[in-house]
One Martini backbone bead per residue (centre of mass of N, CA, C, O) as a GRO file, in nm:
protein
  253
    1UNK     BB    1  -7.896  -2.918   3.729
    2UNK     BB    2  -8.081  -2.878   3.495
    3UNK     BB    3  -8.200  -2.613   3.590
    4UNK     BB    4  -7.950  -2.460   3.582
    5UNK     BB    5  -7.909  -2.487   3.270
    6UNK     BB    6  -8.201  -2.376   3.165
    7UNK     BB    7  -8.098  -2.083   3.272
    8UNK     BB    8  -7.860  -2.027   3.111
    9UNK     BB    9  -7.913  -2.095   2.822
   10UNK     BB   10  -8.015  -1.805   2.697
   11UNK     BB   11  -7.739  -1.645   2.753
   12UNK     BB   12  -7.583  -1.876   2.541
   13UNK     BB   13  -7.742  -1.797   2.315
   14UNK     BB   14  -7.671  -1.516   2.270
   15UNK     BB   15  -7.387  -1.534   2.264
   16UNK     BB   16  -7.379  -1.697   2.005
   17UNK     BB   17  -7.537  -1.487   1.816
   18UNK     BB   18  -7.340  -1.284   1.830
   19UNK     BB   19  -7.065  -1.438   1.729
   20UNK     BB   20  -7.239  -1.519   1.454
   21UNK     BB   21  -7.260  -1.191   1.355
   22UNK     BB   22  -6.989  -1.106   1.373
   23UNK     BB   23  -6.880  -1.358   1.184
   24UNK     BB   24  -7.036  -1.228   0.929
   25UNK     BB   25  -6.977  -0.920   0.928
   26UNK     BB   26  -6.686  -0.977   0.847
   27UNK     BB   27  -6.714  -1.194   0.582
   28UNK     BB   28  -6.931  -1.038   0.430
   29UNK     BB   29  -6.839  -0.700   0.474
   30UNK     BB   30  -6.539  -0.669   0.439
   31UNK     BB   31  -6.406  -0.564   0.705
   32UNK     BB   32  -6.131  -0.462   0.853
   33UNK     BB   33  -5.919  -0.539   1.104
   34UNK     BB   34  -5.943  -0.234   1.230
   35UNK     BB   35  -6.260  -0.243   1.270
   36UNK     BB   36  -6.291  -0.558   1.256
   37UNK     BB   37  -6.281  -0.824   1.399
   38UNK     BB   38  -6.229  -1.169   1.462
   39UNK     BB   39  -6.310  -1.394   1.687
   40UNK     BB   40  -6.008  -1.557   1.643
   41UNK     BB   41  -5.834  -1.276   1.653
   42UNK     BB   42  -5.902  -1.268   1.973
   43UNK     BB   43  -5.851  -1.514   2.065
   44UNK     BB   44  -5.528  -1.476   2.003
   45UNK     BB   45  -5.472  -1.257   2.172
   46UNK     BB   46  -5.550  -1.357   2.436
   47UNK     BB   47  -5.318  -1.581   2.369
   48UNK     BB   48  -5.071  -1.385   2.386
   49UNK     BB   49  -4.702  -1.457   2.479
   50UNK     BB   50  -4.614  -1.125   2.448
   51UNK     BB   51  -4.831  -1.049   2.613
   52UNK     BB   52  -4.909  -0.942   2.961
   53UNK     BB   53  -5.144  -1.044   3.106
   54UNK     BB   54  -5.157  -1.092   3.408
   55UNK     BB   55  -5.058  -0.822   3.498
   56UNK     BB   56  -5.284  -0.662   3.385
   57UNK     BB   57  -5.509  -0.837   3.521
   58UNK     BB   58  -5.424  -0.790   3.828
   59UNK     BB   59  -5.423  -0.458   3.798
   60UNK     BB   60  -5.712  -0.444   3.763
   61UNK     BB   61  -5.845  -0.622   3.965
   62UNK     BB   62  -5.699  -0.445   4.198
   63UNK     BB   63  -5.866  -0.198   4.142
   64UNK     BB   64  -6.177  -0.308   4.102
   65UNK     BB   65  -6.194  -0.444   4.374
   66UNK     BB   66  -6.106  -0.183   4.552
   67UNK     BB   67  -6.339   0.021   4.445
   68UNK     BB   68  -6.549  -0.138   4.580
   69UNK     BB   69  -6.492  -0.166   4.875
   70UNK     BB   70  -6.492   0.118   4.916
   71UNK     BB   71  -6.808   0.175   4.829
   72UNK     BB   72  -6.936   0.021   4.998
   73UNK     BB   73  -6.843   0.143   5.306
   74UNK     BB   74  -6.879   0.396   5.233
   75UNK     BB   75  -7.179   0.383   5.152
   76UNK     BB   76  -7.279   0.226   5.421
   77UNK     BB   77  -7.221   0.481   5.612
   78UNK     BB   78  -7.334   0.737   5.470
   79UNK     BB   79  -7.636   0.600   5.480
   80UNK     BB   80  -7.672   0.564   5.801
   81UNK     BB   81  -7.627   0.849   5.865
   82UNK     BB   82  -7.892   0.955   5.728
   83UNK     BB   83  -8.066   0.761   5.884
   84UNK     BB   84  -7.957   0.893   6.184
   85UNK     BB   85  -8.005   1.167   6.070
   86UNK     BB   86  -8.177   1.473   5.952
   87UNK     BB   87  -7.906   1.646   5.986
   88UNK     BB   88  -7.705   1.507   5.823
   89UNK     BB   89  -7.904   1.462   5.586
   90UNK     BB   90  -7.940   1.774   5.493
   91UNK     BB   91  -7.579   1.799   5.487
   92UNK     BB   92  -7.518   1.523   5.316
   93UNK     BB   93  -7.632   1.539   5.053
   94UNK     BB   94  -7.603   1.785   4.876
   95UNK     BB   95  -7.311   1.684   4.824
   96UNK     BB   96  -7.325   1.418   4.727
   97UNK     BB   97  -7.506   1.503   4.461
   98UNK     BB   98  -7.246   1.707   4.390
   99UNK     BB   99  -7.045   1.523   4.328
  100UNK     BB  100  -7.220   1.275   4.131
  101UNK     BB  101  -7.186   1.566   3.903
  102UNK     BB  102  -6.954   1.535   3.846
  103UNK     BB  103  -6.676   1.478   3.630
  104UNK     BB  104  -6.481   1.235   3.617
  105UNK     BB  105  -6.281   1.263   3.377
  106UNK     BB  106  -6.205   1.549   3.523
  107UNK     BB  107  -6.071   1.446   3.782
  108UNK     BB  108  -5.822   1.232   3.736
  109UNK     BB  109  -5.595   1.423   3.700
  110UNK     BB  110  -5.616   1.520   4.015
  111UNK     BB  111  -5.557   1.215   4.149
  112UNK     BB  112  -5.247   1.225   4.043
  113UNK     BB  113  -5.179   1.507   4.195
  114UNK     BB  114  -5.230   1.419   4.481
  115UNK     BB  115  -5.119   1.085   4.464
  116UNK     BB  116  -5.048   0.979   4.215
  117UNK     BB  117  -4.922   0.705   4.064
  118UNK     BB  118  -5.135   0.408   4.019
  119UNK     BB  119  -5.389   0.226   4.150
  120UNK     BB  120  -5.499   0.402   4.369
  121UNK     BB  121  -5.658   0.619   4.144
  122UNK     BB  122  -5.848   0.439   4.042
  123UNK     BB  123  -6.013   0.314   4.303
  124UNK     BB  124  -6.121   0.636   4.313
  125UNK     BB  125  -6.251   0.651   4.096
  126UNK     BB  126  -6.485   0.390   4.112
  127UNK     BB  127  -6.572   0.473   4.385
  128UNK     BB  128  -6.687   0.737   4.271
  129UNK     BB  129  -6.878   0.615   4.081
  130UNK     BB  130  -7.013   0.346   4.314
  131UNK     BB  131  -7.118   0.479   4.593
  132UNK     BB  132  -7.404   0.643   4.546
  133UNK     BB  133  -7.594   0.408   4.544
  134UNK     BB  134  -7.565   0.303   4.811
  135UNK     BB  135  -7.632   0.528   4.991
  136UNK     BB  136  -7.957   0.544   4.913
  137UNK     BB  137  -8.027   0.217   4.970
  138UNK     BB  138  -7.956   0.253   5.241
  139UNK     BB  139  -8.159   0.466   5.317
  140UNK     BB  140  -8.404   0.339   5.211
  141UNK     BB  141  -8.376   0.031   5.368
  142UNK     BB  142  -8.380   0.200   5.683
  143UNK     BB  143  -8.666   0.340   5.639
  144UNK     BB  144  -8.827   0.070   5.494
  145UNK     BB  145  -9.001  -0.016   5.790
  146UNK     BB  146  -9.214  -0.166   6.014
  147UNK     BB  147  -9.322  -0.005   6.271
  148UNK     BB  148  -9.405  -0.267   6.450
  149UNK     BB  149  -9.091  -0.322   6.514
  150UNK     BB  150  -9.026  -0.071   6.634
  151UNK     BB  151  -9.212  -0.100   6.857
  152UNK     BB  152  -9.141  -0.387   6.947
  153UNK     BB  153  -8.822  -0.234   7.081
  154UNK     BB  154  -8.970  -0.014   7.278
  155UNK     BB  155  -9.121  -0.252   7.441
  156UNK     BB  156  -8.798  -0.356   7.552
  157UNK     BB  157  -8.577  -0.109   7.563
  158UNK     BB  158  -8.435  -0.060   7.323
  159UNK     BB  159  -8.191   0.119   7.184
  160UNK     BB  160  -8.132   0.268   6.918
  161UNK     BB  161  -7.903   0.105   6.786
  162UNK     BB  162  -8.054  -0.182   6.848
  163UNK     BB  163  -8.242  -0.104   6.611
  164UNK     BB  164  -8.059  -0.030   6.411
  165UNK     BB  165  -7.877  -0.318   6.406
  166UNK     BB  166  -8.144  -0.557   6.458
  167UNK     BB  167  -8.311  -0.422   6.222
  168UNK     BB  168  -8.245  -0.188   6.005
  169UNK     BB  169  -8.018  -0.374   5.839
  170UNK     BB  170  -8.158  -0.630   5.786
  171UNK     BB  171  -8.379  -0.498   5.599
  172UNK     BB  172  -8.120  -0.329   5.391
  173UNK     BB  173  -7.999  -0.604   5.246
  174UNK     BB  174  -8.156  -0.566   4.937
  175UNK     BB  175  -8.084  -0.285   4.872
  176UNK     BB  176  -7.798  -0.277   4.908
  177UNK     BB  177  -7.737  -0.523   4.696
  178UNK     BB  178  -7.839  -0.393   4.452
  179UNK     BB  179  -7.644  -0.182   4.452
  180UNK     BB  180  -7.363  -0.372   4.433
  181UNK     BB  181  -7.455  -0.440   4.139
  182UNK     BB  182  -7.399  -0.177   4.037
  183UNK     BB  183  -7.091  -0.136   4.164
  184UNK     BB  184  -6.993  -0.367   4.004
  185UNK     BB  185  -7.011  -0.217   3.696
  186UNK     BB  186  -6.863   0.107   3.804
  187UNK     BB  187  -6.590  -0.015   3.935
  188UNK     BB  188  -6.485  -0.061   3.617
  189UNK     BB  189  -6.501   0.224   3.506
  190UNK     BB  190  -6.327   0.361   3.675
  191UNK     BB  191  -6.070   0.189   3.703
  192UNK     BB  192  -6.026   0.227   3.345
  193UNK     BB  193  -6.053   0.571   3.340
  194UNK     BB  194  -5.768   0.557   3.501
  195UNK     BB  195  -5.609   0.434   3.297
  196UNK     BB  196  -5.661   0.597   3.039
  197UNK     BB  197  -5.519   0.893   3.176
  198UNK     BB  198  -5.273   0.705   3.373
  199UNK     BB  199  -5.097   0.395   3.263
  200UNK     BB  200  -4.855   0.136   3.243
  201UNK     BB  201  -5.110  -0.087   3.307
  202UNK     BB  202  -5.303  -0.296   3.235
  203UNK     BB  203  -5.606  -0.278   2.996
  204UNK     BB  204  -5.616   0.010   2.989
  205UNK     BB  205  -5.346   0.048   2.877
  206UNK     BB  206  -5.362  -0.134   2.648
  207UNK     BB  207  -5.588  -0.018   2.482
  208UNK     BB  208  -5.459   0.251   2.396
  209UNK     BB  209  -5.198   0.145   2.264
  210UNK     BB  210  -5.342  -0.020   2.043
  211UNK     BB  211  -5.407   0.255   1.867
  212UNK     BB  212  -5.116   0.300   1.804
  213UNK     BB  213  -5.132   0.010   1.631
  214UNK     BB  214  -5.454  -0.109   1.534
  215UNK     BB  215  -5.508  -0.335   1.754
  216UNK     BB  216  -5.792  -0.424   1.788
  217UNK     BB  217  -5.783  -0.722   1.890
  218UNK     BB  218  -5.676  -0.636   2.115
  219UNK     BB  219  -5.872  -0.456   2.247
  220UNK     BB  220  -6.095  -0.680   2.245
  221UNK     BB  221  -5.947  -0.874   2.479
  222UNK     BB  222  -5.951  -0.677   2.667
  223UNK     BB  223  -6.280  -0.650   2.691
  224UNK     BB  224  -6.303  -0.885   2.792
  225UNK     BB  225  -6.147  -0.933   3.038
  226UNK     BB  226  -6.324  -0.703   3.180
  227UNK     BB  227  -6.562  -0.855   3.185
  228UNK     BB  228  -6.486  -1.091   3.323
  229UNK     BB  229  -6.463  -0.975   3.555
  230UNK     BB  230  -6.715  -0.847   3.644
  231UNK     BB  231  -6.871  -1.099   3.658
  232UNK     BB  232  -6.756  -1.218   3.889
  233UNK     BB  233  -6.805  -0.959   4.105
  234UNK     BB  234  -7.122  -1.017   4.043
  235UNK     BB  235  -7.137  -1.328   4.129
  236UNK     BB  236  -7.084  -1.251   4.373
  237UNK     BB  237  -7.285  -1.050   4.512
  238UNK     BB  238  -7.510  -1.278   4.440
  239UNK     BB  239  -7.432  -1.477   4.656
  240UNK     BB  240  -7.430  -1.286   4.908
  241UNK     BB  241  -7.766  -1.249   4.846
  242UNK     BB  242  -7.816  -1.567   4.887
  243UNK     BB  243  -7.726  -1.554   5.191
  244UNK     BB  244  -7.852  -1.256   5.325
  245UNK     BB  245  -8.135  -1.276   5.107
  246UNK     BB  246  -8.332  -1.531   5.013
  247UNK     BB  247  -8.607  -1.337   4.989
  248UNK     BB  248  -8.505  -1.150   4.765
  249UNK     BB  249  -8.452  -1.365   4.524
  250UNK     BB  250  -8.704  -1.505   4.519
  251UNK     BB  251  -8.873  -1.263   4.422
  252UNK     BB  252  -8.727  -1.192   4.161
  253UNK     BB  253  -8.806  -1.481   4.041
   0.00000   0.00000   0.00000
């Protein structure tokens, strides 16, 4: 338990720091509360009982959490595709990279207009900005394993599938998983511009709104809720990462 307590300890210094610096640079510095509030008053907005934070929490909660599993589903399906065939590679990297290479914020608005308003549009922003590490690390997981490993797979007579399913996708539990960590920060950016396109409710429309009466202590409550979820997501990730592959979590370390 000591061990674990001095493992936070640094990340725990540093979060004291930034919030050190930022309360001296509020009281010294001059700034009006709506460049820079104090964080007492974000505080204060945290736990204001006019704002319906709970309904905003659970609308965003549900788009990040849609967006991921989205994305994790589909990256390692068609990372799959493409480890499992050089022709499928071929035909489906190429537009992958072209999707990957568009701009999210201008597709958000097309979004709207095919699928309509509410939570399913944001998911879909998520998942699109969040899907294509997961693509990348399934396929190149799938790829980097042991010939001898595969060889002793045909001296068994096992056929493609399960050296597919038995050998090469638990080889490639490292890689996926680093990959949705990065899918679970991506999939919070995705949510949010989501929200921020065209939304009633959630974080990213609380953000928004404070804009127009200069509510900064406002919005930045909102962005600590939205890092709130982000940390408990990546936190998710990484328990399934020391479930699944307690091998590489110790490398890391």
């Amino acid at each position: 338990m000591k061990d674990k307590l001095l493992n936070y300890l640094p990340a725990a210094l540093l979060f004291a720091a930034v919030i050190a610096a930022w309360q001296a640079a509020v009281t010294f510095g001059g700034l009006r509360p709506y460049l820079l509030p104090s964080p007492a008053s974000v505080l204060d907005a945290m736990f204001d009982p006019t704002i319906r934070w709970w309904g905003h929490i659970w609308a965003t909660g549900v788009a990040i959490i849609g967006a991921f599993l989205l994305a994790a589903v589909s990256g390692v399906f068609l990372g799959c595709l493409v480890a499992w065939s050089p022709v499928i590679n071929r035909a489906l990297m190429p537009f992958l990279v072209f999707l990957n290479t568009l701009p999210k914020v201008a597709i958000a608005p097309l979004f709207l207009i095919w699928v309509g308003y509410g939570i399913f549009p944001n998911i879909l922003m998520g998942a699109l900005i969040g899907f294509f590490p997961v693509v990348i690390n399934t396929a190149v997981g799938l790829s980097q394993i042991d010939h001898d490993m595969i060889d002793l797979g045909r001296v068994f007579s096992a056929p493609k599938w399960k050296v597919f399913l038995k050998i090469r996708i638990p080889n490639a539990y490292p890689y996926i998983l680093s990959a949705l960590k990065v899918t679970a920060t991506s999939a919070v950016v995705g949510a949010i511009v989501g929200e921020f396109v065209a939304s009633q409710n959630g974080l990213g429309y609380v953000i928004v709104t404070s804009q127009s009466s200069m509510n900064t202590a406002l919005a930045f409550a909102a962005l600590i809720y939205i890092s709130l979820i982000g940390l408990v997501l990546f936190a998710a990730v990484g328990l399934l990462s020391r479930i699944l592959a307690p091998w590489a979590e110790g490398n890391e370390a």
